[in-house]
C-alpha positions in Angstrom: 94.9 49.9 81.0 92.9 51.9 77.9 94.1 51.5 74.5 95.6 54.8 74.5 97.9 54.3 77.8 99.1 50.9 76.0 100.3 52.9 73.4 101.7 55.5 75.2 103.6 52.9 76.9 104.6 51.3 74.1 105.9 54.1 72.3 107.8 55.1 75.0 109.6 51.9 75.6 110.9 52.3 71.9 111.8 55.9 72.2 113.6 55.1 75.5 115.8 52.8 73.6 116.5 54.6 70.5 117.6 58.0 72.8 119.2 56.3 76.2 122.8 56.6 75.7 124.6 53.3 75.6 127.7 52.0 77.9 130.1 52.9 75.0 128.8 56.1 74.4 128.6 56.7 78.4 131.9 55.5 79.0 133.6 57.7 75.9 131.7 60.9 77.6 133.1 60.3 81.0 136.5 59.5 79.7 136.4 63.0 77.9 135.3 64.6 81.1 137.8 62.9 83.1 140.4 64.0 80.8 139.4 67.4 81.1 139.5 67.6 84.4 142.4 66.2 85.1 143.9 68.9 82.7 142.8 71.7 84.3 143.9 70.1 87.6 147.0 69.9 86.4 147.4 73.2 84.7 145.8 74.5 87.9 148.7 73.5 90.0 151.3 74.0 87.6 150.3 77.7 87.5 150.0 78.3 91.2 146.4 79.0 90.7 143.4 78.1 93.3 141.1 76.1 91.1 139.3 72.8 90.5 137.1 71.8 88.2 134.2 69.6 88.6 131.5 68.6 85.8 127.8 69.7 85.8 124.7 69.2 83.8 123.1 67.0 81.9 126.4 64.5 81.4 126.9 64.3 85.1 123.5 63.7 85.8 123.1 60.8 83.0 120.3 62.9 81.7 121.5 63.7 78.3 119.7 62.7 75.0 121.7 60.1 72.8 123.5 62.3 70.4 123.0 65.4 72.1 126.1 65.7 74.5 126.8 68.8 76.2 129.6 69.0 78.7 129.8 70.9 81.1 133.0 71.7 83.0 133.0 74.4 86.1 136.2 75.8 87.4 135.8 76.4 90.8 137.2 79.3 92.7 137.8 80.4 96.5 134.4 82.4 97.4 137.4 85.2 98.5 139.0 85.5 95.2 138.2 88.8 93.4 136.0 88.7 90.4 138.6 90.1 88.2 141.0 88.0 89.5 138.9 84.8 88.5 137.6 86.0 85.3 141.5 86.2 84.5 142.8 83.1 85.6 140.0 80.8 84.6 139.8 82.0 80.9 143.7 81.6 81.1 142.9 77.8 82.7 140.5 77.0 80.0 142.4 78.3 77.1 145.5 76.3 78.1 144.0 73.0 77.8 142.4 73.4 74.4 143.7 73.5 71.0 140.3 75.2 69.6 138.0 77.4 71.8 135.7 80.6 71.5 135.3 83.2 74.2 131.9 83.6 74.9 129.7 85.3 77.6 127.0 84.7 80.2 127.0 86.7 83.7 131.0 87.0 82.6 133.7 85.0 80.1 133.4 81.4 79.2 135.1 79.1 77.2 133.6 77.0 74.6 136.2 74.5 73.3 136.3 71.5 71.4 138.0 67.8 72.3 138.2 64.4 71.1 138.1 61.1 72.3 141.1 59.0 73.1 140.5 57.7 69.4 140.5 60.8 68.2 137.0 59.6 66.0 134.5 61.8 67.8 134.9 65.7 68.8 133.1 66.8 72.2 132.2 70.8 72.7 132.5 72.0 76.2 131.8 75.2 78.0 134.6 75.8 80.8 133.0 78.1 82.9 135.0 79.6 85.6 132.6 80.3 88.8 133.1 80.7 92.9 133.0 77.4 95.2 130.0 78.8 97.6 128.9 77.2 100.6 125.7 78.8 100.3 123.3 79.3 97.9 122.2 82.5 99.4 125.5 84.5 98.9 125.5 84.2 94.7 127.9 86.5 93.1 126.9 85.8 89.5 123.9 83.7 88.0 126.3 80.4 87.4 127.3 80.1 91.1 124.0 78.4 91.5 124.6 75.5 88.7 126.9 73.4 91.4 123.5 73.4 93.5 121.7 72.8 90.6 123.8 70.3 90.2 123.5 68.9 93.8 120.0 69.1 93.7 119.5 67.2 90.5 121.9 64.2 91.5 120.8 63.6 95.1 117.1 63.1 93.7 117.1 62.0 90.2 118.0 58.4 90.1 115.1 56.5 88.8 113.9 59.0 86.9 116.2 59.8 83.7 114.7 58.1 81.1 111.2 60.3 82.3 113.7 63.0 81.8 115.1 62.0 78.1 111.3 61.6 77.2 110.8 65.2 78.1 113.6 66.7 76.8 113.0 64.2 72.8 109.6 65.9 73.1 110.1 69.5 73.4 113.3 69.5 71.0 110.7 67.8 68.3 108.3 70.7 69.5 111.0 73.3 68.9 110.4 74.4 72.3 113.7 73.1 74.3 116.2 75.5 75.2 116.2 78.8 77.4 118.0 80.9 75.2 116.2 84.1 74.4 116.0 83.1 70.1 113.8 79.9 71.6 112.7 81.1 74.9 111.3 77.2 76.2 112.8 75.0 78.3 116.2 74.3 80.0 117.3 71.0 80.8 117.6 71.9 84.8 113.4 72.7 84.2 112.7 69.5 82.8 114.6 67.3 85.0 112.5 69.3 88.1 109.6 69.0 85.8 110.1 65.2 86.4 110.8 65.2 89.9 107.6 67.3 90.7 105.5 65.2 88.9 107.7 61.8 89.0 106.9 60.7 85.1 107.1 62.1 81.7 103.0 60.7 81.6 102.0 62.0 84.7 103.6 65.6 83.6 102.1 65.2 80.7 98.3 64.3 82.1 99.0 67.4 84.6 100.1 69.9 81.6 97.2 69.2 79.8 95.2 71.1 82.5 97.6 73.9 83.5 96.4 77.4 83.5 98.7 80.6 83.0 100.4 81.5 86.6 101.0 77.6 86.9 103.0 77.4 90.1 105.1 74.5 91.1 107.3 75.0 94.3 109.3 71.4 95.2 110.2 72.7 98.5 107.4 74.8 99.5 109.6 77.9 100.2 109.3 80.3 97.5 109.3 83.8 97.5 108.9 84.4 93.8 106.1 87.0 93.1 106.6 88.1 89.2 103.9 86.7 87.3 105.1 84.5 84.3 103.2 81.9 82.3 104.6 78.9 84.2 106.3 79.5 87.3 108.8 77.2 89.1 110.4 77.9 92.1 114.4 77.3 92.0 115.0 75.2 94.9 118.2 76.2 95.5 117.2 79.6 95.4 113.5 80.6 96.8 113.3 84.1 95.0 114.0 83.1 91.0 111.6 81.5 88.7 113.4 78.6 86.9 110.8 78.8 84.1 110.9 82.5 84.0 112.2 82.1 80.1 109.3 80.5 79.2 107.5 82.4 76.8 103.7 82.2 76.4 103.8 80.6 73.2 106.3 77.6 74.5 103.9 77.4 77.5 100.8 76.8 75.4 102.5 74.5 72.9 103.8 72.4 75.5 100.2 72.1 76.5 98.2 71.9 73.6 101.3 68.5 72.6 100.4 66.9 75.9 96.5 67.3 75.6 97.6 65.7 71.6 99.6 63.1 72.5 97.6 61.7 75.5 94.0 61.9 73.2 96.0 60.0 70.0 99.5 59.0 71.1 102.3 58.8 67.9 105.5 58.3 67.8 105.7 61.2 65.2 105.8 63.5 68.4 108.8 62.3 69.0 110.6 62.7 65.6 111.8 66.0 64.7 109.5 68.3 62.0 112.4 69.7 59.6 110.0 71.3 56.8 110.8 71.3 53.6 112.3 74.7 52.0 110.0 76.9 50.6 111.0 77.4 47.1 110.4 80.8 45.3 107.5 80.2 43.2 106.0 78.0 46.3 106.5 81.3 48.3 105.1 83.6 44.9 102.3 81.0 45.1 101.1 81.4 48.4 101.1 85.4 48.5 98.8 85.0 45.2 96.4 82.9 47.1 96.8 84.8 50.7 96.1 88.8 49.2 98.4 89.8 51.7 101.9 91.4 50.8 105.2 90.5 52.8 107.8 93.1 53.0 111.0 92.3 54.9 114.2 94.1 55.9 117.0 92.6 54.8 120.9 93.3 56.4 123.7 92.2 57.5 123.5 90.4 60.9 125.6 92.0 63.8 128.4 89.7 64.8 127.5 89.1 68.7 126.2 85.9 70.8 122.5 85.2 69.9 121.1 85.7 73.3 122.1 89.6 73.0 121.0 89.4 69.2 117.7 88.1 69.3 116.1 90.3 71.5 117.6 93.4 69.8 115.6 91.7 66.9 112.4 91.4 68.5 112.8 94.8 69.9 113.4 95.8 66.2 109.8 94.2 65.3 107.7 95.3 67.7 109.2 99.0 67.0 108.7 98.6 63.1 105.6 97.1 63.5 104.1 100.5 65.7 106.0 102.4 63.1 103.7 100.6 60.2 100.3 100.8 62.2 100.8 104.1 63.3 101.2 105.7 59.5 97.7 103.6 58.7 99.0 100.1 57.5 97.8 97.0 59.0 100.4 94.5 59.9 98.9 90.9 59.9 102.0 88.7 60.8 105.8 89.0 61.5 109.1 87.0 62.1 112.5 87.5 62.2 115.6 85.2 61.5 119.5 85.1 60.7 120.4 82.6 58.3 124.3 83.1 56.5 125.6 85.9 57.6 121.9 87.4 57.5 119.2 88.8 59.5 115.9 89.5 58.2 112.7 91.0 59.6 109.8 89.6 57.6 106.6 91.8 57.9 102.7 90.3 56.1 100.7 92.9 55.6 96.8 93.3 55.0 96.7 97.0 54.3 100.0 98.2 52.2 98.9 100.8 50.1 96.8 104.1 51.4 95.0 106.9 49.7 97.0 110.4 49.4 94.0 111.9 51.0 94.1 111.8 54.8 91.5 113.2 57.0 93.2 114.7 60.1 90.9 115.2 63.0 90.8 118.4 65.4 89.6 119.3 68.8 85.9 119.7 70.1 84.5 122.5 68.1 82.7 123.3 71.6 86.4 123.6 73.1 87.1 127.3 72.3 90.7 127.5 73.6 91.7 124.4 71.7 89.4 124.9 68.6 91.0 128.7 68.0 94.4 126.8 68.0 93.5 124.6 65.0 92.0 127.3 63.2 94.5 129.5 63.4 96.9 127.0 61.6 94.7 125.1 59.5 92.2 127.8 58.2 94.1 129.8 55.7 95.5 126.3 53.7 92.8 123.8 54.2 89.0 123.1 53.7 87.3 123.0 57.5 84.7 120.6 58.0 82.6 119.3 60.8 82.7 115.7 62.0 81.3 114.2 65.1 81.4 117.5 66.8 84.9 118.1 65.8 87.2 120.0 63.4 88.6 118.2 60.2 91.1 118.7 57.5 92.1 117.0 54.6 96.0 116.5 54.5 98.1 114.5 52.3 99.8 111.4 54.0 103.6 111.0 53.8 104.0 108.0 52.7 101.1 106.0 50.6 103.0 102.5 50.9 105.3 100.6 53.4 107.8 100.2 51.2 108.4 103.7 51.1 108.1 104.6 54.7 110.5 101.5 55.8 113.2 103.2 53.2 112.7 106.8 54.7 112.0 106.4 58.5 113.2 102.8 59.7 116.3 104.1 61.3 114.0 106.1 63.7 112.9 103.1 65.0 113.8 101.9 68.4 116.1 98.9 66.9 118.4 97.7 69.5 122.4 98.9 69.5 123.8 96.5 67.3 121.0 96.1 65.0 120.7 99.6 64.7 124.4 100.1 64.0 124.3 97.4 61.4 121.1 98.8 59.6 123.0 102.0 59.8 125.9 100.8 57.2 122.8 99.8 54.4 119.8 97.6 54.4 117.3 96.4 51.8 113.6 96.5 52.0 112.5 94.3 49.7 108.1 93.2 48.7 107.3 89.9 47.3 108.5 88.8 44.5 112.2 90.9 45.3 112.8 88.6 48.5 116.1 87.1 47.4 116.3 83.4 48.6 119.8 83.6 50.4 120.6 80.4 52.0 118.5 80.0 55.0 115.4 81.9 54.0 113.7 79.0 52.5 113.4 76.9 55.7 112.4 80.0 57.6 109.1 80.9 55.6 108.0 76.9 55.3 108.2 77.8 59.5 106.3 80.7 59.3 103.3 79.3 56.7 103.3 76.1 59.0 102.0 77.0 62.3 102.0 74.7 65.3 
C-alpha cells in the first residue's frame, strides 16, 4: 500500500465515524417514520380512503449523512384511482397529520411538513408525497411512481456498501455539487448510491472518475435505451430510457473529476469539510474591481415568490438573454452569476468593455451587389457620408446607447426573462455599477463565491 492509499484510508475511517449516523440517532429517525406512518394509516382508514404509506430514500436505505436527515414518506395509491382523485385525497392525508406543512410541487402537490420526536427535542421535515402503487415500472403515470423502484433497487443491493455511499455524498456536499435541483444541478442521492454499486467503493469511483471523458456511460443492467447525450450518463435501472445523471451539468461533471484526480494525487481531510467563504465586505469588493479593470453591473429586484426549481432557470434564462442583449449593442461581457438572498434576486454581470464611442460604423452590402447596394443608397445617401470598406458600403451612425448601464435601464424588459422574472422586473428593478451595489443580506457570501473559483 503507497503512502497516499494509507492516507486515503485513514482519512476515511475518521470521516466514516464523524458522518455514520449512530444507534440513537437511527433509532429516533425510525421512530419518527414509524409514527408517521402509522398516522396516515390511520387517517387513511378513518377516512375511507385507499392509501398506505411506505418510507423511501435515503432514511430507509440507511444511506443518510449524520445531520442530514431527509424523510421521505410516499402515500401509495391504487394504479386505478384517477389522478385528480389522488392528488385530492393525498394532500388531504398529509395535511391531516401535521400541525405545520407547505404545499409544494414536483410532477403534482406534495407536502412538506415538519415533526418532532417523541421528546419533542428535535424537529424532522418530511415530504409526503402521494403517488400510484405500480406493479410495473413500465406503466409510470408521473416521474415519482419510479422512487418505490428506486427504492427496491437500492435496498435489495446496497448492504455493505453505505458508508462508500456517505463518503460520496460528504464529498460532493463539501464540493457544492450534491443535489439535482436545477439552482445546483449535481448529484442526487439515488446517483450516488448507483454510483457506488457500479463501481463498489467511494475509492474505486473515485480512481475511475479521474479518467472519465464527457458521454461517460454507465448502464448496471446492460439494457439501456437512453440516446440524449449528457456529460455523464447513467442508465435508471428501473427505467431503461432516462438518464439518472441527466441533471448533471458540465461544470458539476468536471468538478467532480478534477476533486477525485486532487484527492487521490494529495489526499486531505479538508475535502471533506465544507468551504463556507468568508463575506465579501464592501471595500473588499471596491478593492478587487480597482485591481481587476473590469466593471460589474447587476440587476437588482425583487425575487418572484415560487419553488426554486421553476425560479432558477427562469434566472439563467434571464442571463444568457441579457448577456446577448449586452454583446450584441458592442459590450463585452467577461463573467456572470445570479443569486436570491432575502427576499432578493440579483443578476451580477463583469464587464471588460462598458463604455463605447458615439461613433459607430454600420456596414452595407457588396458594392458589387447592385440590387442590394441601390437599397442602402437609397436610404443612407442623402443623411450620411458613404465610404468604401473591404468592398462594401459604410456609414457612420451614432450608437444608442454608449454604456450598459444605460441600455439595461432602457431595453432589459425586451429581454427573454422567464414569466415570473419578467413579471417581477416588470413592477421596478435597479441596475446598479460598482460602487452603488447595495450589500443586502446575502450578497456578501455570493461575490466571495464568485471571486473564488473551484
Amino acid at each position: 500500500m503507497t503512502k497516499e492509499e494509507e492516507e486515503i484510508k485513514r482519512i476515511c475511517n475518521e470521516v466514516i465515524e464523524r458522518i455514520r449516523p449512530d444507534d440513537a440517532e437511527r433509532a429516533r429517525v425510525k421512530a419518527v417514520t414509524d409514527s408517521i406512518i402509522d398516522l396516515i394509516n390511520q387517517k387513511a382508514l378513518a377516512m375511507d380512503i385507499e392509501a398506505h404509506a411506505i418510507s423511501v430514500g435515503s432514511t430507509a436505505r440507511n444511506t443518510w449523512v449524520h445531520g442530514e436527515t431527509d424523510i421521505d414518506i410516499f402515500i401509495m395509491f391504487p394504479e386505478d384511482v384517477p389522478e385528480e382523485v389522488l392528488k385530492e385525497n393525498g394532500l388531504a392525508l398529509a395535511k391531516s397529520i401535521s400541525d405545520r406543512y407547505e404545499e409544494r410541487y414536483a410532477s403534482h402537490p406534495y407536502i412538506h411538513a415538519y415533526f418532532y420526536d417523541s421528546e419533542r427535542i428535535t424537529e424532522y421535515e418530511a415530504d409526503l408525497v402521494p403517488c400510484f402503487a405500480l406493479k410495473d415500472a413500465s406503466t409510470l403515470k408521473s416521474a415519482v411512481d419510479r422512487t418505490p423502484f428506486h427504492n427496491g433497487y437500492i435496498m435489495e443491493r446496497i448492504q455493505g456498501l453505505e458508508d462508500d455511499v456517505l463518503l460520496l455524498k460528504l464529498f460532493m456536499m463539501c464540493l457544492d455539487i450534491y443535489g439535482s435541483e436545477l439552482r445546483r444541478k449535481g448529484f442526487s442521492g439515488y446517483l450516488c448510491e448507483l454510483l457506488i454499486l457500479n463501481y463498489s467503493s467511494f475509492v474505486e469511483l473515485l480512481s475511475n472518475a479521474s479518467r472519465w471523458c464527457y458521454g461517460e456511460r454507465i448502464d448496471l443492467e446492460g439494457k439501456g435505451k437512453y440516446k440524449g447525450e449528457d456529460p455523464l450518463i447513467v442508465i435508471d435501472p428501473v427505467d431503461r430510457n432516462r438518464n439518472v445523471a441527466a441533471a448533471v451539468s458540465e461544470y458539476s461533471f468536471c468538478r467532480f473529476i478534477d476533486a477525485a484526480r486532487e484527492f487521490l494525487t494529495q489526499p486531505q481531510m479538508s475535502f471533506f469539510l465544507p468551504r463556507v467563504p468568508d463575506p465579501m465586505s464592501a471595500e473588499e469588493f471596491a478593492k478587487q474591481v480597482k485591481n481587476r479593470g473590469t466593471v460589474f453591473v447587476m440587476v437588482l429586484f425583487e425575487a418572484p415568490e415560487t419553488v426554486e426549481d421553476i425560479l432558477f432557470p427562469q434566472l439563467r434564462k434571464a442571463e444568457v438573454s441579457i448577456t446577448n442583449l449586452i454583446e450584441r449593442a458592442g459590450f463585452k461581457v467577461y463573467g456572470s452569476d445570479v443569486a436570491v438572498e432575502s427576499g432578493k434576486a440579483f443578476l451580477l454581470f463583469e464587464l471588460l468593455i462598458w463604455s463605447l464611442p458615439r461613433l459607430k460604423e454600420h456596414m452595407g452590402p457588396p458594392v458589387t451587389s447592385k440590387y442590394h447596394s441601390e437599397q442602402f443608397k437609397n436610404i443612407y445617401a442623402s443623411t450620411h457620408r458613404l465610404f468604401i470598406v473591404n468592398g462594401r458600403y459604410t456609414v457612420e451612425v451614432e450608437r444608442r446607447y454608449t454604456d450598459v448601464v444605460s441600455l439595461l435601464k432602457n431595453e432589459l424588459i425586451s429581454c427573454s426573462l422567464g414569466k415570473d422574472v419578467s413579471e417581477s422586473i416588470g413592477r421596478g428593478y435597479e441596475v446598479l455599477r460598482n460602487e452603488e451595489i447595495r450589500f443586502v443580506d446575502g450578497i456578501g457570501y455570493f461575490l466571495s463565491s464568485y471571486f473564488r473559483g473551484i
